[in-house]
TILUMPA-187474 format. One record per residue (C-alpha): residue number from 0; residue in three letters; z, x, y. Coordinates in steps of 0.25 Angstrom, whole numbers, padded with zeros to 4 digits. Each point is the difference from the previous one (the first is absolute). Example, Ala and Ser with C-alpha at 12.3 -4.5 7.8 and 13.67 -1.06 7.14 Angstrom:
BEGIN
{site 0,"ALA",{0031,0049,-0018}}
{site 1,"SER",{-0002,0006,0014}}
This chain:
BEGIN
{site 0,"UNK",{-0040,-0110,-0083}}
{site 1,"UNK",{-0001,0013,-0008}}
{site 2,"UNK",{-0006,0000,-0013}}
{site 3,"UNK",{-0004,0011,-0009}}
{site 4,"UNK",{-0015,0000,-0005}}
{site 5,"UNK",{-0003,0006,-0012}}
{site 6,"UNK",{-0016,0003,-0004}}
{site 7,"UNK",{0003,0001,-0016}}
{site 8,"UNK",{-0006,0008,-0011}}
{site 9,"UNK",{0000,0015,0005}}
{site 10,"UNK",{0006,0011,-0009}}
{site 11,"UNK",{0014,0008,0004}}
{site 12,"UNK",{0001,0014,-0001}}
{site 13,"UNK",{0009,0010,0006}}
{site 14,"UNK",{0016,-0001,0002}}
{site 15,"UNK",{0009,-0008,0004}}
{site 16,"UNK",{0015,0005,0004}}
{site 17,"UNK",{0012,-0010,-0004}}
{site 18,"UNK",{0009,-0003,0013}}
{site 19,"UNK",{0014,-0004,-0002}}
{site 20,"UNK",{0004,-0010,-0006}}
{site 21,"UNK",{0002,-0013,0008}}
{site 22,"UNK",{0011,-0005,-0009}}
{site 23,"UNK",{0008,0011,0001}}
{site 24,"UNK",{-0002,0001,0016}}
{site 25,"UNK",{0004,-0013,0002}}
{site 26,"UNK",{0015,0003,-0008}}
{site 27,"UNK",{0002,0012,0007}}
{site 28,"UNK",{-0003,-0002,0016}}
{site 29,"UNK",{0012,-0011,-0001}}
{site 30,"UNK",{0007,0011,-0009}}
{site 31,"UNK",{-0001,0010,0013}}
{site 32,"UNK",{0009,-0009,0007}}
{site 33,"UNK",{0012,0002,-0009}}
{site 34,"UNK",{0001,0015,0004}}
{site 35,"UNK",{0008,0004,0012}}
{site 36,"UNK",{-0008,0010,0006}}
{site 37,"UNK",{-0015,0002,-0002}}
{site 38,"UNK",{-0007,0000,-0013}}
{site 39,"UNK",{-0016,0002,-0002}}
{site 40,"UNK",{-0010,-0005,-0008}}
{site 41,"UNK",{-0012,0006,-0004}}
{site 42,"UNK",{-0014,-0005,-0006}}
{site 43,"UNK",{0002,-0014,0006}}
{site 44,"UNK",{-0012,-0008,0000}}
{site 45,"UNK",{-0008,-0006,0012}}
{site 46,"UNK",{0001,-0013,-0004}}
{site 47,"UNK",{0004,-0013,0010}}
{site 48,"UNK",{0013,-0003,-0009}}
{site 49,"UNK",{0006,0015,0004}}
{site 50,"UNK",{-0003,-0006,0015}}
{site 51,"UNK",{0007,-0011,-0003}}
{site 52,"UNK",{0012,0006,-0005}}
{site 53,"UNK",{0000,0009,0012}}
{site 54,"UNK",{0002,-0012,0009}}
{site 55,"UNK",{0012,-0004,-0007}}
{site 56,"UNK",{0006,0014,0001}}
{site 57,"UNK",{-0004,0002,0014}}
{site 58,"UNK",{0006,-0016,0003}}
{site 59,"UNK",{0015,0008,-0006}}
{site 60,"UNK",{-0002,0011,0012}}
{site 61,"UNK",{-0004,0008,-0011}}
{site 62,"UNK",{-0008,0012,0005}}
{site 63,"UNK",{-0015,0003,-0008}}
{site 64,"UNK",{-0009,0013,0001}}
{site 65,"UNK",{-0012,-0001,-0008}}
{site 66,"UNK",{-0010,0013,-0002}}
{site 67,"UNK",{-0011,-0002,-0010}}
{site 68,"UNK",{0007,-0006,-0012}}
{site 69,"UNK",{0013,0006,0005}}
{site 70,"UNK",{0010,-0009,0004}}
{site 71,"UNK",{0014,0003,0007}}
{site 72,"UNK",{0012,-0010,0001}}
{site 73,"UNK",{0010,0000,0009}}
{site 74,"UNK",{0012,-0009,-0005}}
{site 75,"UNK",{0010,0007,0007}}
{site 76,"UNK",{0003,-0011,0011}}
{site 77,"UNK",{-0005,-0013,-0008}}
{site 78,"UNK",{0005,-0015,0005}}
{site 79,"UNK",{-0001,-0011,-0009}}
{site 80,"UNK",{-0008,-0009,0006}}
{site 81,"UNK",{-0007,-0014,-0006}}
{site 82,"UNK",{-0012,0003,-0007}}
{site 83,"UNK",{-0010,-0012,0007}}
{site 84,"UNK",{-0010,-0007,-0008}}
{site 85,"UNK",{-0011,0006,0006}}
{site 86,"UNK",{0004,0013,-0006}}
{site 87,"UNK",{0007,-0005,-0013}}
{site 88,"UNK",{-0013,-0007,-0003}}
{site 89,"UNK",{-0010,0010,-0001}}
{site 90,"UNK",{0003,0006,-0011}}
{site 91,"UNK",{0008,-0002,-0014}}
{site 92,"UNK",{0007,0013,0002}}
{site 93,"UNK",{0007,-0003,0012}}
{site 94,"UNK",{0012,-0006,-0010}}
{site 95,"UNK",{0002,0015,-0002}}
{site 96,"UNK",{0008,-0001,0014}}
{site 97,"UNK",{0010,-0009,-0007}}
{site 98,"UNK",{0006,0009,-0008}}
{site 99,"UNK",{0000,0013,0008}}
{site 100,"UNK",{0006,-0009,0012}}
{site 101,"UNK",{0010,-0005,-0011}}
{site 102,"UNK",{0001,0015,-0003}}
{site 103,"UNK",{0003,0004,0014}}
{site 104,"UNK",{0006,-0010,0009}}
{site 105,"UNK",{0005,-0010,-0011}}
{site 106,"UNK",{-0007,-0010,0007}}
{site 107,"UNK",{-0015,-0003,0000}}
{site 108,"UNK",{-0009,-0014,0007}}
{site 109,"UNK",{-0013,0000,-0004}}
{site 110,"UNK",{-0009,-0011,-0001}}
{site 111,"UNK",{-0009,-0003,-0013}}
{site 112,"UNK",{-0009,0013,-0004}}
{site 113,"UNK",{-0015,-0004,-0001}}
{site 114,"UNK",{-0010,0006,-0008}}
{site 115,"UNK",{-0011,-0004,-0010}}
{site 116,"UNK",{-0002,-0015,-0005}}
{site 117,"UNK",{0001,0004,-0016}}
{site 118,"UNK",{0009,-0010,-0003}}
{site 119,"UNK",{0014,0001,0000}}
{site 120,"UNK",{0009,0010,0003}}
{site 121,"UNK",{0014,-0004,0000}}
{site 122,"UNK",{0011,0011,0006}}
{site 123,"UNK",{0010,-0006,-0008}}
{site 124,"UNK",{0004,0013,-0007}}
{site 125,"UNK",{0000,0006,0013}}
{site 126,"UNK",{0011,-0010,0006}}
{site 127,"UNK",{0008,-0001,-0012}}
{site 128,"UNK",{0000,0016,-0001}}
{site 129,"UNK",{0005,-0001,0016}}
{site 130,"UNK",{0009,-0009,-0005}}
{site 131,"UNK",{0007,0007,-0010}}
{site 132,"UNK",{0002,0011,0008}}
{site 133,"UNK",{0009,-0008,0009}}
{site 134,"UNK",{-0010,-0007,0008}}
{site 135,"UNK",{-0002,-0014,0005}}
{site 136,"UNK",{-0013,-0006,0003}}
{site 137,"UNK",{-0003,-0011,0009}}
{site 138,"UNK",{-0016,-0006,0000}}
{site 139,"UNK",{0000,-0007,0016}}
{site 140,"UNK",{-0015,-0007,0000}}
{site 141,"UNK",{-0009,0013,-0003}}
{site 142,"UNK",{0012,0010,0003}}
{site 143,"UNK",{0008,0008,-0011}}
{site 144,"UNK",{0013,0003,0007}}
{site 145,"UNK",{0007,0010,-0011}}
{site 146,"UNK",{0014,0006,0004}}
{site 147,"UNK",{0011,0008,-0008}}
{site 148,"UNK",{0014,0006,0005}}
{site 149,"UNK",{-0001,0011,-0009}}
{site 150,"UNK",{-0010,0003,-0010}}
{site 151,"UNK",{0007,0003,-0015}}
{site 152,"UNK",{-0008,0006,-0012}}
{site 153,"UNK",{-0003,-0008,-0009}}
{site 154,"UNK",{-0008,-0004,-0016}}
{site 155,"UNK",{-0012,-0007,0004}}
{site 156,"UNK",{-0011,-0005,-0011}}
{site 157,"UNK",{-0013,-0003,0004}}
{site 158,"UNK",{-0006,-0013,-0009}}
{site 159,"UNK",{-0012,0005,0004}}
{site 160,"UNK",{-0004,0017,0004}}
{site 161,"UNK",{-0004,-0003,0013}}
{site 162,"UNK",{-0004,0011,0008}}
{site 163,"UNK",{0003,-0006,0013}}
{site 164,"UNK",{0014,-0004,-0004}}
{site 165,"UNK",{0002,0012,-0006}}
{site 166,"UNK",{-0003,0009,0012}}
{site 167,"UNK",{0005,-0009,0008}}
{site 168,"UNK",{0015,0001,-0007}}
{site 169,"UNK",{0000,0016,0001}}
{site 170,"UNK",{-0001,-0002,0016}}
{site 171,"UNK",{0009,-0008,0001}}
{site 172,"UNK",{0011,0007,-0010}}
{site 173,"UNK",{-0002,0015,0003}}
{site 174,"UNK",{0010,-0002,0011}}
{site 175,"UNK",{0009,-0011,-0008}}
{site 176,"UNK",{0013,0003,-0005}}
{site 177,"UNK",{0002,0006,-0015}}
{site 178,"UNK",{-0011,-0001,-0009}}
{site 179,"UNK",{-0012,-0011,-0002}}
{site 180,"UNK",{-0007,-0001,-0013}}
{site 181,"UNK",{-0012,-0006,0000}}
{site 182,"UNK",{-0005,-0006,-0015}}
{site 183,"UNK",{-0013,-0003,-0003}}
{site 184,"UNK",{-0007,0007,0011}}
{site 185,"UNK",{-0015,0000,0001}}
{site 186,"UNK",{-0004,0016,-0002}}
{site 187,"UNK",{-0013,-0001,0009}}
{site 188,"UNK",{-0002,0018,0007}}
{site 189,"UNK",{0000,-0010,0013}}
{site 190,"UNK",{0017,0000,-0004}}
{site 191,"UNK",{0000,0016,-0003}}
{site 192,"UNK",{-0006,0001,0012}}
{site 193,"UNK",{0010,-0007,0009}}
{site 194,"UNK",{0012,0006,-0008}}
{site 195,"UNK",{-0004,0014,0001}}
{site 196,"UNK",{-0001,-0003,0017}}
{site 197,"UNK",{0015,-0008,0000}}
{site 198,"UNK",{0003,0015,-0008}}
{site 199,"UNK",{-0005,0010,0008}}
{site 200,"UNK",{0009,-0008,0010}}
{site 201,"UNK",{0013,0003,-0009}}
{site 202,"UNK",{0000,-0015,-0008}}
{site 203,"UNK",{0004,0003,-0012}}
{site 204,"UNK",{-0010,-0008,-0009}}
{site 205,"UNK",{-0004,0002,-0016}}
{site 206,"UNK",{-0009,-0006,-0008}}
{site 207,"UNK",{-0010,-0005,0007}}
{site 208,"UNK",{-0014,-0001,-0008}}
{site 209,"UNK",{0009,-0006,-0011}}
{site 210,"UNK",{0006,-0016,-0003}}
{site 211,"UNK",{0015,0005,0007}}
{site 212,"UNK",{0002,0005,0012}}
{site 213,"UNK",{0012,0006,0004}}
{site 214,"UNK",{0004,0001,0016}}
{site 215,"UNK",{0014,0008,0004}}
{site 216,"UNK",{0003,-0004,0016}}
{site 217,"UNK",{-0001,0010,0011}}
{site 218,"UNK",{0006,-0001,0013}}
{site 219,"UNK",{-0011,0008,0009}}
{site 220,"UNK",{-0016,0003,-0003}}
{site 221,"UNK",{-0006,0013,0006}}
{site 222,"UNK",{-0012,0004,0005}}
{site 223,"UNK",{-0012,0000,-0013}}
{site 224,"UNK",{-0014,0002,-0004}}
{site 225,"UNK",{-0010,-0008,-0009}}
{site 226,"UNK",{-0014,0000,-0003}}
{site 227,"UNK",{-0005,-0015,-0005}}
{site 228,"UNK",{-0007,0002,-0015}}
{site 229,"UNK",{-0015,-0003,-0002}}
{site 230,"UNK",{-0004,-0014,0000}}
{site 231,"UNK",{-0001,-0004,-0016}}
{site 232,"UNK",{-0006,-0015,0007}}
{site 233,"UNK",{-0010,0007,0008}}
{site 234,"UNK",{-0003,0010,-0011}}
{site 235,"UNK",{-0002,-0011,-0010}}
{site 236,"UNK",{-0008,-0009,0010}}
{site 237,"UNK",{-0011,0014,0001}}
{site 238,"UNK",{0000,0002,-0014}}
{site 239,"UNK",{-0003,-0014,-0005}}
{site 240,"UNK",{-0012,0002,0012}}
{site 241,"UNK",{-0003,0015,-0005}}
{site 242,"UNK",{-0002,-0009,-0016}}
{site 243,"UNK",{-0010,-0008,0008}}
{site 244,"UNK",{-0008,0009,0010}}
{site 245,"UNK",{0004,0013,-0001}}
{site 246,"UNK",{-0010,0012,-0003}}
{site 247,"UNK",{0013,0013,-0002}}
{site 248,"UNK",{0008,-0008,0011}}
{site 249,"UNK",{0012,0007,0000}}
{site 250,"UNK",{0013,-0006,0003}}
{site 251,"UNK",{0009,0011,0006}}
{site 252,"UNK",{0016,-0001,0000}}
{site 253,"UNK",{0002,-0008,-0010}}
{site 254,"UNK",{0015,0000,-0009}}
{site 255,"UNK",{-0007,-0002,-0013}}
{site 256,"UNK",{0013,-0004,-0006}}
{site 257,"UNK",{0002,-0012,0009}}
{site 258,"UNK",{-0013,-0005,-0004}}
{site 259,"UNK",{0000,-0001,-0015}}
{site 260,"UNK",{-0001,-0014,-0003}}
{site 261,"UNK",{-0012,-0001,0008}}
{site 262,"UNK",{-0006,0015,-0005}}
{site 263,"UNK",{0002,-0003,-0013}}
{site 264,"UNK",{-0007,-0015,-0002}}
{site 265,"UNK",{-0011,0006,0008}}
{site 266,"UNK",{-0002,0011,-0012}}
{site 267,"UNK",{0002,-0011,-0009}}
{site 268,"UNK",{-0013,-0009,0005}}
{site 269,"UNK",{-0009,0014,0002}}
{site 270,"UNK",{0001,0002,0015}}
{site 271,"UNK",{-0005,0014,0002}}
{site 272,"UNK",{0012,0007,0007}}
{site 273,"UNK",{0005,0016,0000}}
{site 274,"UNK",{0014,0003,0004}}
{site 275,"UNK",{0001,0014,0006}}
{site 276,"UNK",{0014,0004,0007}}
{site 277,"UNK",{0002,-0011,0010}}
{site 278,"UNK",{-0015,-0005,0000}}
{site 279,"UNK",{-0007,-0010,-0008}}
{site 280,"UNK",{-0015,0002,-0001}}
{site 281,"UNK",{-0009,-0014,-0001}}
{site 282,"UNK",{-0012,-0005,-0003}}
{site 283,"UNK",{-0006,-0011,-0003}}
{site 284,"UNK",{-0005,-0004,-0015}}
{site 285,"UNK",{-0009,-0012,-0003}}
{site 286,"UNK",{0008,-0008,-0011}}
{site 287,"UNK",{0015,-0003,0000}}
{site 288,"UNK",{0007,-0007,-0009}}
{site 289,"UNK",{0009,-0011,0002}}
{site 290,"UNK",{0014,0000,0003}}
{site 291,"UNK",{0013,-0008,-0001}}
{site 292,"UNK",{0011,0004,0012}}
{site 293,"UNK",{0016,-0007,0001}}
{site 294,"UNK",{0005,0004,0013}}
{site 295,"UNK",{0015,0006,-0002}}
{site 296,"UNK",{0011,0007,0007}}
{site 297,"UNK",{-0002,0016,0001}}
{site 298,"UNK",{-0005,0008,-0008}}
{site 299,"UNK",{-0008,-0013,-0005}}
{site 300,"UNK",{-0014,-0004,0008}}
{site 301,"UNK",{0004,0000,0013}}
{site 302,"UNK",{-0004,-0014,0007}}
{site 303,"UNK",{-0004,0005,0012}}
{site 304,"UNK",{-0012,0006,-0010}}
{site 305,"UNK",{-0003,-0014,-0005}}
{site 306,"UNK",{-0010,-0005,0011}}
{site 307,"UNK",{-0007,0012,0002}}
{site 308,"UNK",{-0001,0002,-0015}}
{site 309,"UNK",{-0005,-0016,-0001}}
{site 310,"UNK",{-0012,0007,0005}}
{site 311,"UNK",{-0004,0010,-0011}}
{site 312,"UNK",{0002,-0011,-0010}}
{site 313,"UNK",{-0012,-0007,0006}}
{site 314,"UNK",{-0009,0011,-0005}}
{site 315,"UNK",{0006,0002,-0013}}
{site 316,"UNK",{-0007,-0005,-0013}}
{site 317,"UNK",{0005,-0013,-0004}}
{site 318,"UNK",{0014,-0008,0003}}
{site 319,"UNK",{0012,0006,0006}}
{site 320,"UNK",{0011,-0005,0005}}
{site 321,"UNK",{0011,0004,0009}}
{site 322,"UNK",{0014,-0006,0001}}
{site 323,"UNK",{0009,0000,0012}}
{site 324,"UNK",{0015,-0001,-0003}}
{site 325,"UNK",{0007,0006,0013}}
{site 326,"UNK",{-0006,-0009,0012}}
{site 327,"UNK",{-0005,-0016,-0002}}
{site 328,"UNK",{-0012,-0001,0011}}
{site 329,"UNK",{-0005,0016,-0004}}
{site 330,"UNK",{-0016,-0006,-0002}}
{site 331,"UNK",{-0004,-0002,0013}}
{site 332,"UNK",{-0013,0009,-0001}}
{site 333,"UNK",{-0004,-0009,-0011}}
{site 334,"UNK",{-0008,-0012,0008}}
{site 335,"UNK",{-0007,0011,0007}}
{site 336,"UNK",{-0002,0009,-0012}}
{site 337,"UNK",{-0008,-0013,-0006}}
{site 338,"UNK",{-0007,-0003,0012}}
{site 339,"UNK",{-0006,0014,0000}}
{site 340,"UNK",{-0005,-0003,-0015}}
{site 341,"UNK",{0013,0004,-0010}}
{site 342,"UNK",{0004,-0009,-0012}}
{site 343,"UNK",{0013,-0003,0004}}
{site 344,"UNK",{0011,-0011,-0007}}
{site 345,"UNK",{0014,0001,0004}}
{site 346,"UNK",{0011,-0008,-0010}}
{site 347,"UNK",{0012,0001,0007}}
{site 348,"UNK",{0003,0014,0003}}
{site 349,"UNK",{-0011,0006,-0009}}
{site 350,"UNK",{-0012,0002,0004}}
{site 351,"UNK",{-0014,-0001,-0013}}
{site 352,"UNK",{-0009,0009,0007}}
{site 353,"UNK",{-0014,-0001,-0007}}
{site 354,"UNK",{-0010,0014,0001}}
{site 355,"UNK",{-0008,0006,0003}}
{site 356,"UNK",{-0004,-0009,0013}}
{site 357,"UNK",{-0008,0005,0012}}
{site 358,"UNK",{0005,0000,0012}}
{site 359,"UNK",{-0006,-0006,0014}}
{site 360,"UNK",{0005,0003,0014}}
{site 361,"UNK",{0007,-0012,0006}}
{site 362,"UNK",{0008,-0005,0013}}
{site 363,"UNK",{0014,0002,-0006}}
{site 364,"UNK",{0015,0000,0004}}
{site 365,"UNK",{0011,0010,-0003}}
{site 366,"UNK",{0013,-0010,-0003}}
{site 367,"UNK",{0009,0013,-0002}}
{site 368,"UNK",{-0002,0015,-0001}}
{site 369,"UNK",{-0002,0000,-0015}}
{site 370,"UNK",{-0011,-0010,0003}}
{site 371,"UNK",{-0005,0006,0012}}
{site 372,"UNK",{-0001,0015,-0009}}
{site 373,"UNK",{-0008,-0006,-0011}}
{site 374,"UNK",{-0010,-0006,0010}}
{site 375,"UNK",{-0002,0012,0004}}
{site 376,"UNK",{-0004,0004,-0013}}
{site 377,"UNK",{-0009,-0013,-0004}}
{site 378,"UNK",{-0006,0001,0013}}
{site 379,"UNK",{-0002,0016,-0003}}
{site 380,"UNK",{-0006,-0003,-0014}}
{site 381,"UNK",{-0008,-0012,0005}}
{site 382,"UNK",{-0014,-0002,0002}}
{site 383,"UNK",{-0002,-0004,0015}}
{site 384,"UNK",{0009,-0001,0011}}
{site 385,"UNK",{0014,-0003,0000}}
{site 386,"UNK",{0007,-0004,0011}}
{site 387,"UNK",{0018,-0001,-0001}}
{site 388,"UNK",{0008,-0007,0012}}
{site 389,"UNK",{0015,0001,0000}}
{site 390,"UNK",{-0002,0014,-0001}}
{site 391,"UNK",{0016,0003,0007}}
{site 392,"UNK",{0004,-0001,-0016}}
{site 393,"UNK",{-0008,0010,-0003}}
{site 394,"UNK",{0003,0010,0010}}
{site 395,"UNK",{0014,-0003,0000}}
{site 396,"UNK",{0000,0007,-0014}}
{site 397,"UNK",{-0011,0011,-0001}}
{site 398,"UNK",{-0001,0012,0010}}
{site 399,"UNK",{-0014,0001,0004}}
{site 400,"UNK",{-0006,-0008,-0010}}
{site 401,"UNK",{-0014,-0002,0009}}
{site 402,"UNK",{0002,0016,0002}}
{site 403,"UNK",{0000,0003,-0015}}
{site 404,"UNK",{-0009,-0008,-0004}}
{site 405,"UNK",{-0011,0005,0009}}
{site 406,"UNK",{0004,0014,-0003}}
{site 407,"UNK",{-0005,0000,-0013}}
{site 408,"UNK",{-0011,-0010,0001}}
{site 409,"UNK",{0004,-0015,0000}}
{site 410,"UNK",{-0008,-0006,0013}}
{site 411,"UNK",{0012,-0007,0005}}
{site 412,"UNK",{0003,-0004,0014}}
{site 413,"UNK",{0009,-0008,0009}}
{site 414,"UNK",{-0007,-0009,0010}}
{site 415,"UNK",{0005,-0010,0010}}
{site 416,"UNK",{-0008,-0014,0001}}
C-alpha cells in the first residue's frame, strides 16, 4: 500500500508554479471529441484523472499524442462505443462523454460516472438538459442509454448553476439545430475555458462567464488550440499552506481575479500575503484571527477550498466556523483533523472549529481529494510524523504534489508498506 509520510514542522520557502487546472482539463479532454479533425490542449496536468479520461478516448479509436503537458486529439475517425464501468467509474468527469457523444453521434451509453464520495450529486439537470434538446434517456441497471433523432435548440433554466450541467449542455448543443439558451448557468473560468475551446473550433457561443449562455449550432468543428488556465484550487490549496509555513514562498501563476474570495478573507484575518503580477508572496505570521466561511457558487468561496481551509482555522485565535452548502458528506477530514489534536464540532453541514490547537502527527485516511489536500497540510504543519493512505484521491487532483512540496522544503515522501 502506498502512503505519504509527512515529518511536520519545517518552514517553506521558495516557489511553487500553478499547473493547470484539473477542473478545467477534465471538461475539455471529453470536449476534444467534438472536433472533427485534430484539436490540441496545452498545460494539461499530470494527474491520474487525465489518464483516465484518455482511456475513454482511446476505447472511441480516438487517437492521443501526449508531449510534456501537450496533448493532441484525433477525433477524425471517432466510433461510439459503450463507455464500461470500469472506465465510467474512475472519475466524475467522465459524465463529460455524455454530452459530447449526444453532441456528436446523437447517441451516447455510458455507465454511472464515479468520483469522490462528498455526498450527492445528482445529474438531473444534466438529463433534463439532454432531454430538452430532444433527447430521451433510458437508466438500464447502472447504464444511462441517452438517444435523440435530431438535437433542437432550445431555453433551458438551471434550478441550480451547475457547472457540470452547464458544460455538459454546451457539448451537447454546439452542434444541435437553431439556438440553445442556457438560464442560470454557473459562471465558474472552468466554462470560459471550455467555451473559448468549442470557439476556436467555429461554435458559436456568447456569454460564457455570465448567469445565460447563448449556443448558435454549427454543422462542422475545425481543427483548434487551448491552453488550460491556472489551477485557482491548487493555487488556493499552496496559499492557505504558504499562511501556515511559508518564509517568502512564492506562489507562481496565479489568476488573481479567480481567487478573490479566498484573497481577500485571508487580508481580513492578517495573513501576511503580497500580490505581485501573477505571484503571491507568503509567510507565515504567528496569530490569525478567527474567521467565518459559507461555501457558494463562483465567485463565492469555492468548496473545494473548504477542507483545506478547515485547517488554517485550527490555528486561528478563537472559534471559527465554516459552513458547506454545495456538497452533503464535504467533512470527511474532520475525524482525522481531531485525532491529530483539532477542536472540531460539526452540526449538520457546519463545522465550529475552536483555535488555536496544536497539532500531532497521526495514522490518517484521505476520504476524497479535498480531504486527502488538507492532510497534507495538517500533516505539513504538525508535530511528528504524519502518515496518509488513500493517496490515489490526492494524486488524481494535484500535479506533483510530493515534487512541489519537497522542492521548497516540506519532508514529504511516498513510501510503499
Amino acid at each position: 500500500m502506498e502512503k505519504i509520510v509527512i515529518q511536520g514542522g519545517k518552514e517553506l520557502t521558495g516557489s511553487i508554479k500553478i499547473s493547470g487546472a484539473k477542473n478545467s482539463a477534465v471538461a475539455l479532454i471529453p470536449a476534444a471529441i467534438l472536433c472533427d479533425e485534430i484539436s490540441t490542449i496545452d498545460n494539461v496536468p499530470e494527474i491520474t484523472d487525465r489518464d483516465a479520461l484518455i482511456e475513454i478516448i482511446e476505447l472511441l479509436n480516438g487517437k492521443v499524442q501526449i508531449e510534456n503537458n501537450k496533448m493532441q486529439i484525433d477525433a477524425s475517425n471517432l466510433e461510439n462505443k459503450v463507455i464500461k464501468e470500469e472506465l465510467s467509474s474512475k472519475l466524475r468527469a467522465s459524465y463529460y462523454f455524455m454530452g459530447a457523444l449526444l453532441g456528436k453521434f446523437k447517441h451516447v451509453e455510458i455507465y454511472f460516472p464515479g468520483g469522490c464520495n462528498i455526498g450527492k450529486r445528482k445529474i438531473d439537470f444534466h438529463l433534463k438538459g439532454f432531454e430538452a434538446l430532444g433527447a430521451t434517456i433510458t437508466e438500464d441497471q447502472d447504464k444511462y442509454i441517452i438517444h435523440a433523432e435530431e438535437l433542437k435548440g432550445n431555453k433551458i433554466y438551471l434550478d441550480f448553476a451547475s457547472v457540470g450541467a452547464t458544460i455538459n449542455i454546451m457539448l451537447a448543443s454546439v452542434k444541435a439545430k437553431g439556438k440553445t439558451v442556457i438560464n442560470n448557468a454557473a459562471k465558474e473560468p472552468e466554462i470560459v475555458n471550455v467555451a473559448t475551446f468549442l470557439n476556436n473550433m467555429g461554435a458559436k457561443i456568447i456569454g460564457a462567464g455570465t448567469s445565460r449562455i447563448t449556443i448558435e449550432g454549427v454543422e462542422f468543428l475545425h481543427s483548434s488550440f487551448i491552453e488550460v488556465i491556472p489551477d485557482r484550487i491548487e493555487a488556493g490549496t499552496y496559499i492557505i499552506l504558504g499562511a501556515l509555513l511559508g518564509k517568502n514562498l512564492i506562489i507562481e501563476n496565479v489568476i488573481k481575479e479567480h481567487l478573490i474570495s479566498l484573497i481577500s478573507k485571508l487580508q481580513e484575518i492578517g495573513v501576511d500575503l503580497k500580490i505581485e503580477e501573477n505571484n503571491i508572496i507568503l509567510n507565515k505570521v504567528e496569530k490569525l484571527k478567527p474567521f467565518n466561511i459559507t461555501t457558494l457558487i463562483y465567485p463565492g468561496f469555492p468548496t473545494d477550498l473548504a477542507q483545506p481551509i478547515s485547517v488554517l482555522m485550527t490555528q486561528c485565535e478563537g472559534m471559527s466556523i465554516l459552513e458547506e452548502t454545495i456538497y452533503s458528506n464535504r467533512m470527511g477530514q474532520v475525524p482525522f483533523l481531531n485525532q491529530m489534536g483539532s477542536n472540531i464540532e460539526i452540526k449538520n453541514q457546519t463545522a465550529y472549529i475552536k483555535g488555536k490547537t496544536m497539532l500531532f502527527g497521526n495514522d490518517v485516511v484521505a476520504s476524497d481529494l479535498r480531504a486527502g489536500a488538507s492532510l497534507v497540510i495538517a500533516g505539513l504543519i504538525a508535530s511528528g510524523t504524519t502518515k496518509i493512505t488513500e493517496i490515489s484521491h490526492i494524486l488524481r487532483g494535484y500535479e506533483h504534489i510530493i515534487e512541489k512540496l519537497a522542492n521548497v522544503g516540506a519532508d514529504i515522501k511516498i513510501i510503499e508498506e
